[in-house]
C-alpha positions in Angstrom: 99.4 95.3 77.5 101.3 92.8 75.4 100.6 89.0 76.5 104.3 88.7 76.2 104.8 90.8 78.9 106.6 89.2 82.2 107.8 90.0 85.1 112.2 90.5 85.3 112.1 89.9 89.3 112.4 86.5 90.5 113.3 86.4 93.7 114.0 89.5 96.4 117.0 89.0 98.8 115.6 90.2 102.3 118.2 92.2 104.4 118.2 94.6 107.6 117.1 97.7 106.6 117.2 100.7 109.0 114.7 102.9 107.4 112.2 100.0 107.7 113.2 99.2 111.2 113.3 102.9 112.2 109.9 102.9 111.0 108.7 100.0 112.6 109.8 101.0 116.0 107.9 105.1 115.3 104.8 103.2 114.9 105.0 100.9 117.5 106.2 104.4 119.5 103.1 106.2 118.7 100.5 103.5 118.6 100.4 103.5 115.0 99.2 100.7 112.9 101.5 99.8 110.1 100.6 97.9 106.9 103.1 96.8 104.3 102.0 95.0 100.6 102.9 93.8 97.4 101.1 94.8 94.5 99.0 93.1 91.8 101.9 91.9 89.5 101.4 90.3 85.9 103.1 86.9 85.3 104.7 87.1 88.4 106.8 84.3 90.2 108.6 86.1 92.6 108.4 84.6 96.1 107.4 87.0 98.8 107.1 84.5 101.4 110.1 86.1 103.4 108.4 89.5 103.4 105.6 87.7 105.2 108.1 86.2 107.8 110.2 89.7 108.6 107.5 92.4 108.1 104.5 93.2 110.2 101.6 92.7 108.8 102.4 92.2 105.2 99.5 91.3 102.6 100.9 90.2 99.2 98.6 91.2 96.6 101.0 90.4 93.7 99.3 87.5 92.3 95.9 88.8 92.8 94.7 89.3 88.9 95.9 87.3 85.8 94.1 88.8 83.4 96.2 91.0 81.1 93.3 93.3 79.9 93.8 94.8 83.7 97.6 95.8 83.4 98.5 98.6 81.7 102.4 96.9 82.1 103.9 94.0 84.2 103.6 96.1 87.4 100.8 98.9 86.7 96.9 97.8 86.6 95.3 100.1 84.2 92.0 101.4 84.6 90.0 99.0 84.9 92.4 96.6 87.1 
């Protein structure tokens, strides 16, 4: 990957979505645990903290490597990432 490459996304507008709720509310139906994540992004300065605040369990991984050998892009880790 190209040092140069950065991330275009830098910051995420949280809204109600009914697909998520829906699926909230089946888990919690069924007993169902439900995880949601970010994943490892390259140069990345988006802040996530409102998925934290609205979704259940939500683990940001997105800052989780800085090393550019491990993306194969901005948002893929290659093989050995």
């Amino acid at each position: 990957m190209e040092e140069s490459d950065t991330s275009f996304v830098e910051s995420i507008e949280l809204s109600q979505n009914r697909h998520i709720t829906e699926l909230i509310e089946y888990c919690e139906s069924k007993d169902v645990d439900i995880a949601f994540f970010t994943a490892p992004l390259y140069h990345n300065n988006t802040d996530f903290s409102g998925f934290e605040q609205s979704l259940p369990n939500y683990h940001s991984f997105a800052r989780s490597f800085e090393d550019a050998t491990l993306f194969k892009d901005y948002s893929h880790l290659n093989e050995e990432g």
